[in-house]
N, C-alpha and C positions, 0 to 999 in steps of 0.2 A: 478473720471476721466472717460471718454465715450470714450468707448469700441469697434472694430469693429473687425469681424470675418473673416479672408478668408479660404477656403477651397475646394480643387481641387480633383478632380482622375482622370488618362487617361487609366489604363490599363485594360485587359480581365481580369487582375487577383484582379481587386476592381470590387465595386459595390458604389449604392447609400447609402448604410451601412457604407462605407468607409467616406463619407462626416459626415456620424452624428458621428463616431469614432473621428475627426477632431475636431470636432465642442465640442465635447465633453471634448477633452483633454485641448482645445484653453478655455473654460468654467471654467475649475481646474483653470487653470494660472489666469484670471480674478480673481473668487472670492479669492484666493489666495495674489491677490496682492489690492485687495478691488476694484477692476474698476468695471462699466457698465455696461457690455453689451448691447451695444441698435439696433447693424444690424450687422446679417449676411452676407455674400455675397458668392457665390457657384458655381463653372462651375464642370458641370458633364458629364465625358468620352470625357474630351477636353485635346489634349496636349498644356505642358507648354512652349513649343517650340515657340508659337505663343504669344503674349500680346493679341492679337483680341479675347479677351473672352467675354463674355458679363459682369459678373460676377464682373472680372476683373475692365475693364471699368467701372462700375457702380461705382467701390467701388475707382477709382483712382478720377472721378468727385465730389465723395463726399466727399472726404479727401482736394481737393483742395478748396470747399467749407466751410472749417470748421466744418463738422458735427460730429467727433471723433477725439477723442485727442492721442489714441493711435491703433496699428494695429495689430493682434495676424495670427501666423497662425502656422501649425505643423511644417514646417521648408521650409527654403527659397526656396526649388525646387519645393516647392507648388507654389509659386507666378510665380517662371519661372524657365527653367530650361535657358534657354539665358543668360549669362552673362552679354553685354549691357543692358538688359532688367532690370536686379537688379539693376545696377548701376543706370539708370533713373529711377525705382523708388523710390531707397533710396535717389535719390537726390530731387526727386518733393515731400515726404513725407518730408524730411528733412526740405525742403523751407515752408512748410505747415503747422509746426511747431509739425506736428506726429511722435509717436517712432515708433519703427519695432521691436516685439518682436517675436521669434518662440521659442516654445515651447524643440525645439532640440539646439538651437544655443542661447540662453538666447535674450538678448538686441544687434540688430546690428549694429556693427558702420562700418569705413570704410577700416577698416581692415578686415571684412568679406566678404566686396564686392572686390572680387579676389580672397579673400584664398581657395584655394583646395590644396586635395591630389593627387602628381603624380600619384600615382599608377593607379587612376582611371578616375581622373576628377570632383570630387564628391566634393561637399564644405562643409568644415571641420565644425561638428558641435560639441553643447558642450554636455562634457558628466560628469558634473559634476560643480559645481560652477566656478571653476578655471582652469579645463582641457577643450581642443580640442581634436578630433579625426574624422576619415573620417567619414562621414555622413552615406553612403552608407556601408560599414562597420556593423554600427550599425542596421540599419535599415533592413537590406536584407541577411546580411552576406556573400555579393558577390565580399567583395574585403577584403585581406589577412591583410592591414596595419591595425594592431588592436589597436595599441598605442595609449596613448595619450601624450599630451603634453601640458603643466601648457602655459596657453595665455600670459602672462606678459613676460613672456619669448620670444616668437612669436612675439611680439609687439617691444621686444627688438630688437629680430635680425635683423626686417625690417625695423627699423628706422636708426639703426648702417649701415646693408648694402645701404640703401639709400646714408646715410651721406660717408662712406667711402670705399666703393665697386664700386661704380656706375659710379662716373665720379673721377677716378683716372688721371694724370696728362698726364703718357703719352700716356694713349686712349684718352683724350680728344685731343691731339697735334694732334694723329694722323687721327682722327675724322676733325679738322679745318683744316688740308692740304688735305682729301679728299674731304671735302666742299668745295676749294677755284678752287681746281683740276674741280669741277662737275659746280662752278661758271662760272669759263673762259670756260666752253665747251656752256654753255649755251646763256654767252654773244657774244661767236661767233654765232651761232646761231642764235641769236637777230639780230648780227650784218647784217648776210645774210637776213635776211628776211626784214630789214629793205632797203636794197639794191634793192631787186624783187620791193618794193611797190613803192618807187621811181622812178622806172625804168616804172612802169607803169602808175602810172601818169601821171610822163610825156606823154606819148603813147597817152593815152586816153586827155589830155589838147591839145595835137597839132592834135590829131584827130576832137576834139570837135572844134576849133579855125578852122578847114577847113569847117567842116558844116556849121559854121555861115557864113562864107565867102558865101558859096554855097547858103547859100538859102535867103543870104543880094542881090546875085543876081540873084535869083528869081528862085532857087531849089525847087520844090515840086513833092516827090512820096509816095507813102502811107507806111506808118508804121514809117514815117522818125522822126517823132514829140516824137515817145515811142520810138525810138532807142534813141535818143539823150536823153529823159529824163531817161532811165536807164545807161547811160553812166556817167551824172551828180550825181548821186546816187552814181555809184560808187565813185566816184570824192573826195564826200563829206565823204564819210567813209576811204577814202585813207588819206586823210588829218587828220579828226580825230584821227587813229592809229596811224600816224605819231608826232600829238602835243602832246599825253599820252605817259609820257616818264615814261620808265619801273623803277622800284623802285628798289632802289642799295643796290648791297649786303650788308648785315650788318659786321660790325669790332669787332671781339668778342675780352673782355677787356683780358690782357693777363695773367691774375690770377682766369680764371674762373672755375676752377678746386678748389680752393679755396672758392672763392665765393660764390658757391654752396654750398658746405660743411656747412656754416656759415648761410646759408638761411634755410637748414635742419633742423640745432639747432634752430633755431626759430619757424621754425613751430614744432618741439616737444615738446618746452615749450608752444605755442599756443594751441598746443592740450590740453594740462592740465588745460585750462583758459578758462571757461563758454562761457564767451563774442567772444573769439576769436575762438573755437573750430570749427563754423561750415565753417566758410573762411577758416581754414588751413587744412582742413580734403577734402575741394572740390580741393585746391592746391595738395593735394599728389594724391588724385587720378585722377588728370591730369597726372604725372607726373610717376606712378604706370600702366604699362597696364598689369600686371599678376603676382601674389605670388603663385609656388608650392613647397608645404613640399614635403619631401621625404624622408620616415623612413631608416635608415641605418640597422638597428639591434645593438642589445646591448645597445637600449635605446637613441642610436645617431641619429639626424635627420641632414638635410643639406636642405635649404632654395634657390631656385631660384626664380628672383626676375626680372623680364625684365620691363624698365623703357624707356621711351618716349624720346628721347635725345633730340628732339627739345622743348619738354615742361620743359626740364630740362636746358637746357643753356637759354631761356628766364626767368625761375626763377633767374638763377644766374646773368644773364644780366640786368637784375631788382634790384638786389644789389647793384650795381655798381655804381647805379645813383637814388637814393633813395627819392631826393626833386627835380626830375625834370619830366618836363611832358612827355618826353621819359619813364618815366617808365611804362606809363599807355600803352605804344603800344610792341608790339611781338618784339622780338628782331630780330628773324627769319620772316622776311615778308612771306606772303602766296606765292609770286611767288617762293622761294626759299624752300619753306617747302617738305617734301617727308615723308612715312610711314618708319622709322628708328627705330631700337629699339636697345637698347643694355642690355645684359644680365648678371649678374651679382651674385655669390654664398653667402652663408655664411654655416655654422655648428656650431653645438652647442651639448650638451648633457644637458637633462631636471637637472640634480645636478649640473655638473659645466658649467654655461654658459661661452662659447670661441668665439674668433671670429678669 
């Protein structure tokens, strides 16, 4: 399998020594796992804050092009420390048909893109086949949460909290009478402005109807010809606005609290299925905008999980109607959409998982 290397520093406290340390340990894993090696790729004293690396870049064009099958590097903060940032690029290697392997956090899937530790911010790397722990932790020892915790288990809680946390029955009730509430303020709204453009129209039609008159009997003063043709202009985009009739609220089915739940189950049996894993994995993390752990002490952690409510009631709205060509569109039109989130717990302990 062909091999590609990234490798980053930005602080005072590396050097260009830091990149061959990188390169070096990224080199283990390779021969370890029998790959390639065939390019490096390297940005030196750049932070990961930015994707505009050269480095970077290089190494995203040639992945898109086929030229390595898989992508190593010492751990995900090297590639970015941006969260969006990961997320595109696990999705364009994804699409590209490359893995994403870091040396701290093993194989990444999309449950790494978002998992962090509250404590710090830091995304949870692996420290051992089967355990997670904070990243930064490890590597710096500048954050206290030392534990770890067995992944499968982590896996569990986010999928359970997905399924049965998230969109409980009566937040969702009371989530659709705030949307219906935030509807009618807007269709008033619509309504009034639909009223000004009317009103103007007309204005400008019985102004324009006097010009013609005037200059059918032989009006002419200078500028008169551009007045009226910016009047006509407007005319023509008053009308426009007015024949685009705004797109109506949508009727969420009234079991969709349910629904959801049910769409859940399917994409966590998708995950487990080759063919279907990488469609259900771009589903949840539509639908996932943030996982942090949060060690308790005495071995108990507690999972907050903030999830997209609009991309989650068009999942479930998508259930509902499963063989019809409404399924292929939003349920939530764009004119109705807003930045919503809702947030959601779970706890567990790494011996007896609870929920």
């Amino acid at each position: 399998m062909r091999a590609a290397i990234y490798a980053r520093y930005s602080s005072d406290l590396q050097s260009a020594a830091s990149i061959d340390d990188q390169v070096r340990l990224c080199r283990k894993r390779a021969d370890t796992e029998g790959w390639h090696p065939i390019e490096t790729y390297a940005d030196q004293a750049m932070s990961g804050a930015s994707a505009l690396r050269p480095g970077y870049q290089k190494m995203l064009m040639d992945a898109r092009d086929g030229k390595f099958d898989v992508l190593i590097a010492e751990a995900l903060d090297r590639l970015s420390r941006d969260q969006e940032d990961i997320a595109g690029l696990y999705k364009q290697l994804t699409f590209a048909g490359v893995k994403l392997i870091t040396v701290s956090e093993g194989e990444i899937n999309e449950l790494h893109v978002g998992l962090h530790c509250r404590s710090c911010g830091s995304p949870l790397t692996s420290t051992g086949k089967d355990y997670l722990a904070c990243g930064r932790a490890r590597r710096t020892g500048t954050c206290n949460s030392t534990q770890g915790v067995r992944r499968h288990l982590i896996e569990e809680a986010v999928l359970d909290c997905l399924k049965n946390n998230l969109m409980q029955p009566d937040l969702v009730e009371a989530f659709i009478r705030e949307f219906h509430r935030e509807v009618n303020k807007h269709t008033q709204a619509l309504a009034h402005g639909i009223s000004d453009k009317k009103r103007t129209l007309e204005r400008l039609t019985s102004r324009l109807d006097g010009l013609y008159d005037a200059i059918a009997d032989g009006l002419r003063t200078p500028g008169l010809k551009v007045k009226i043709e910016d009047m006509e202009t407007e005319v023509v985009a008053l009308k426009l606005d007015l024949q685009t009739a705004p797109e109506p609220a949508p009727i969420f089915h009234p079991n969709l609290a349910e629904l959801y739940r049910r769409k859940v189950e399917k994409l966590h049996e998708a995950l487990n299925a080759p063919d279907s894993r990488t469609e259900a994995a771009e589903i949840l993390r539509g639908i996932i905008d943030r996982i942090e752990l949060r060690p308790m002490g005495r071995g108990k952690f507690e999972i907050d999980l903030a999830g997209d409510i609009v991309n989650m009631i068009d999942l479930a709205q998508s259930a509902a109607k499963p063989n019809t060509a409404a399924s292929n569109k939003a349920a939530v039109p764009d004119t109705y959409k807003s930045s919503v989130k809702v947030v959601a717990g779970v706890g567990f302990e790494p011996t007896t998982f609870r929920l």
